[in-house]
N, C-alpha and C positions, 0 to 999 in steps of 0.2 A: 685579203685581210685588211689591207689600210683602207679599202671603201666603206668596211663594216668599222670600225672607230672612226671614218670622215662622216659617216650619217649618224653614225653614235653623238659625236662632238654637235653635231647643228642639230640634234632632238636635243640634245642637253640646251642649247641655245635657245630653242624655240620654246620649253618649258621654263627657261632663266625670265625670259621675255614675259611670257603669262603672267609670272607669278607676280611679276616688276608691276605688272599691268592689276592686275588683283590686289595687289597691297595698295598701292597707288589708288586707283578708285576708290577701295574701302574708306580709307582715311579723307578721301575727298569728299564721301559723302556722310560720313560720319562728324567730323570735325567739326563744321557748320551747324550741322543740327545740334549737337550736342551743348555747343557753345549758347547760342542764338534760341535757344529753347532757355537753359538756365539765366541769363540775361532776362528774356520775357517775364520768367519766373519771379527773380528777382524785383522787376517793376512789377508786377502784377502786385507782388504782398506788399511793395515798399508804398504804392498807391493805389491799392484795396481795389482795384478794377477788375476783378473775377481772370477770366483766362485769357484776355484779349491782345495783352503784349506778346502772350506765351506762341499763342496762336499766330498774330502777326512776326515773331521770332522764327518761326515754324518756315511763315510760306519763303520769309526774307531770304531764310538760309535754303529753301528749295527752288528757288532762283537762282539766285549764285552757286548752287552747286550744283546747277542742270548748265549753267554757264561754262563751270569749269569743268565739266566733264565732256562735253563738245568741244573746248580746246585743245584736251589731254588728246581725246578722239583720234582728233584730225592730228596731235602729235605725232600717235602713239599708229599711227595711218602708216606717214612715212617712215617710221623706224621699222614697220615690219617690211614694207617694200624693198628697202635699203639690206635689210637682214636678208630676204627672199631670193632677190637679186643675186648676191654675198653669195649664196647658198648653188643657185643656178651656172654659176659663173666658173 
């Protein structure tokens, strides 16, 4: 019985972890664009230049957030080993 709530407790762990990882991403890729697009926006009407900030706001923020999402990655790498390990142990 306590192996069945020891693998209960580390699937809890390992769906805590996704979810961490899922939140996390979203807001990494969302933030950026969302931001970096209405900036564009805003220079575009403030200097009548059709979409072209909007756009350049676009790819700025899909740079940096293809950036930060290979850091998170490679974070988010070792935290599962760390946890797997934990887990094996």
């Amino acid at each position: 019985m306590t192996e069945d709530k020891a693998k209960k407790t580390s699937d809890r762990e390992y769906w805590m972890f996704a979810m961490k990882i899922v939140g996390n991403f979203g807001a990494t890729i969302a933030v950026p664009v969302v931001l970096f697009v209405m900036i564009g926006q805003y220079f575009d009407e403030k200097y009548n230049h059709g979409p072209w900030f909007t756009i350049l706001g676009f790819v700025v923020a899909a740079l940096l957030t293809g950036l930060m999402i290979y850091r998170k990655a490679k974070k988010y790498s070792k935290e599962y080993e760390a946890l797997d390990n934990h887990k094996n142990t």
